[in-house]
N, CA and C of each residue as an Amber inpcrd file, in Angstrom:
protein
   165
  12.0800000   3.4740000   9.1860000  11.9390000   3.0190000  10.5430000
  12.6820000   3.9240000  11.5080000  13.7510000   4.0920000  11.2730000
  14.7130000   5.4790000  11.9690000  14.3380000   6.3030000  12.3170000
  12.7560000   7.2430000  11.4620000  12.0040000   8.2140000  11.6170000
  10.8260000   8.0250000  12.6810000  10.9210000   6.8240000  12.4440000
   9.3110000   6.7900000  13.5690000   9.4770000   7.4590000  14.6680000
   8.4600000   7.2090000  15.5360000   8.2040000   7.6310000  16.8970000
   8.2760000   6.3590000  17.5120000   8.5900000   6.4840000  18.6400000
   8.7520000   4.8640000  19.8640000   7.2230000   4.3840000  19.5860000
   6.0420000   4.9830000  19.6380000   4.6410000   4.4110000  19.5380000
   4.3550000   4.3550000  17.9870000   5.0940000   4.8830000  16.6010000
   4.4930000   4.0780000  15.7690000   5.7400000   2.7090000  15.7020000
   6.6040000   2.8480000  16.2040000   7.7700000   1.8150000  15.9870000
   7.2090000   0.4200000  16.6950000   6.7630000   0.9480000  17.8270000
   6.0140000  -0.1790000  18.7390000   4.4400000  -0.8980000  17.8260000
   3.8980000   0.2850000  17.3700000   2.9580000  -0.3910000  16.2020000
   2.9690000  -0.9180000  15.2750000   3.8410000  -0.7120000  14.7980000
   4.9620000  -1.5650000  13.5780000   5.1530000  -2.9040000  13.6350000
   5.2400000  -3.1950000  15.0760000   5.9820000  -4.3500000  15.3970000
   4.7510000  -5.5680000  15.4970000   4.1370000  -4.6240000  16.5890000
   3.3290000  -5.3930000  17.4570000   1.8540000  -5.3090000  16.6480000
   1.5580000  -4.6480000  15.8440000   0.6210000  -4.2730000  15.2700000
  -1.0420000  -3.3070000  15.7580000  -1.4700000  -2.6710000  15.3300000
  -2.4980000  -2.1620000  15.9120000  -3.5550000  -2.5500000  16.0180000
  -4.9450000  -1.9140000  16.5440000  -6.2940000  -2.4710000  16.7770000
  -6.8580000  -1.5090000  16.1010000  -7.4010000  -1.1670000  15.2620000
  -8.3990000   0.0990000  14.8300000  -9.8490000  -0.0410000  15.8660000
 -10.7540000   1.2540000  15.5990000 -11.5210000   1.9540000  16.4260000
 -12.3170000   0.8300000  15.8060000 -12.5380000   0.4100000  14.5520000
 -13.9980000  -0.7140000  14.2240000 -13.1980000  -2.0200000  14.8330000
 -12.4820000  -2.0380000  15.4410000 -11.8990000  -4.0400000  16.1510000
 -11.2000000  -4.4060000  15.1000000 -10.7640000  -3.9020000  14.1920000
  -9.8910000  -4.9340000  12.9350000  -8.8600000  -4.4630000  13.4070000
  -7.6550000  -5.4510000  13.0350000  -6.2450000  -5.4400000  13.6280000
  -5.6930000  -5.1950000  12.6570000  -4.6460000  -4.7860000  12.6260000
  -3.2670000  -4.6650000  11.6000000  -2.3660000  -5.0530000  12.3330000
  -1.8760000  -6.5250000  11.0190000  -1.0790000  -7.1920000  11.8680000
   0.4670000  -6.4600000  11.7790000   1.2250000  -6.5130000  12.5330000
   2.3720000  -6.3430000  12.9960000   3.7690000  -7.1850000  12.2030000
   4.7190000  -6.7970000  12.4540000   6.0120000  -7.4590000  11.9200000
   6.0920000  -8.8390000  12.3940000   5.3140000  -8.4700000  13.7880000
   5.6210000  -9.6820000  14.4880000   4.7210000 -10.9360000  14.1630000
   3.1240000 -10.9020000  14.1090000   2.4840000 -11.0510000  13.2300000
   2.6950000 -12.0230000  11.4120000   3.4160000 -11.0110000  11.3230000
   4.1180000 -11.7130000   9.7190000   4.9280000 -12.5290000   9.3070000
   6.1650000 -11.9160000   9.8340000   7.3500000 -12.4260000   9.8790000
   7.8950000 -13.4630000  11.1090000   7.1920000 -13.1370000  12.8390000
   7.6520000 -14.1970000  13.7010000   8.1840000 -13.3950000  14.1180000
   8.4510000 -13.7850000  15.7530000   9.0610000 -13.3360000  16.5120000
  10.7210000 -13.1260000  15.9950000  11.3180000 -14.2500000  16.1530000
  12.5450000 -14.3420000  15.4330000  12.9690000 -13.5080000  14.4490000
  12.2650000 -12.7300000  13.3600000  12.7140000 -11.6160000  12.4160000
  12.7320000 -10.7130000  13.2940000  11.4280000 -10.6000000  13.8540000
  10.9550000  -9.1350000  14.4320000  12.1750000  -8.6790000  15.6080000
  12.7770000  -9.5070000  15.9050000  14.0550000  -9.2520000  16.7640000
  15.5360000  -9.3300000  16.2080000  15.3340000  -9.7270000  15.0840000
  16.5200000  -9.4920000  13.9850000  16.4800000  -8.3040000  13.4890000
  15.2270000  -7.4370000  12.9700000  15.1730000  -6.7620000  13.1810000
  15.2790000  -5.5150000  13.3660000  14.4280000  -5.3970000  14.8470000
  14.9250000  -4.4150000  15.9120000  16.4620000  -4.0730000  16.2110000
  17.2030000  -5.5180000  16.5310000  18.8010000  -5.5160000  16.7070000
  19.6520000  -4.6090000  15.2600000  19.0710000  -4.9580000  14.2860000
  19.6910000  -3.9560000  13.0420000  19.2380000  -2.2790000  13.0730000
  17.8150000  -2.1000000  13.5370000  17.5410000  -0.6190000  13.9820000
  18.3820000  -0.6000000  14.7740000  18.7320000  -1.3520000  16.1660000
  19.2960000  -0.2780000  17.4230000  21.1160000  -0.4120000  16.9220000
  20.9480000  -1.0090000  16.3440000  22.4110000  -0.4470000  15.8440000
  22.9800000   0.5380000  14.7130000  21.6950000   0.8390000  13.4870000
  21.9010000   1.9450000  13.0250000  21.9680000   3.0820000  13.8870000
  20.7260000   2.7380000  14.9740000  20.5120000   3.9620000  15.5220000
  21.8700000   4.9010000  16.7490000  22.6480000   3.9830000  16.9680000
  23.7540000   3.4150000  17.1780000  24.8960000   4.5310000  16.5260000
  24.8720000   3.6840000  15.3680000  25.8490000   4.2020000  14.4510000
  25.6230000   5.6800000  13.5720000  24.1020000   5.6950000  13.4220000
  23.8810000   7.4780000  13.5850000  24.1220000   8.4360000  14.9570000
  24.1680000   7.9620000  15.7770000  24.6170000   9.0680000  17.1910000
  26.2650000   9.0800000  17.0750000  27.0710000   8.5340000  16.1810000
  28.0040000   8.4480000  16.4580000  28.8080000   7.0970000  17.4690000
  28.6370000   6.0150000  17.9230000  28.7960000   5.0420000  19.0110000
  29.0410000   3.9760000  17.7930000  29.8630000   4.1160000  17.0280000
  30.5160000   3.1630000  16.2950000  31.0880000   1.8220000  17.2530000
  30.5190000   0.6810000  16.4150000  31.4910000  -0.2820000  17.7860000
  31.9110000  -1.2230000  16.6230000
């Protein structure tokens, strides 16, 4: 997840639409809002703690 890009991270989440209309569902999708923001909060704090911004 660390590697993605902001638009596959955002697809990840939220899930995509393919070109034939079928969806791929998303984290959010699967798991609920509530994970999908548990989460995110654990990415932005690795991401966090890889720049150095230890807290």
């Amino acid at each position: 997840m660390l590697a993605m890009s902001p638009n596959q991270r955002k697809s990840f989440f939220e899930g995509n639409t393919m070109e034939d209309g079928r969806k791929e569902r998303g984290v959010v999708d699967i798991r609920g809002q509530a994970a999908a923001d548990k989460i995110k909060q654990d990415v932005y704090r690795l991401e966090e703690f890889r720049r150095g911004k230890r807290t």
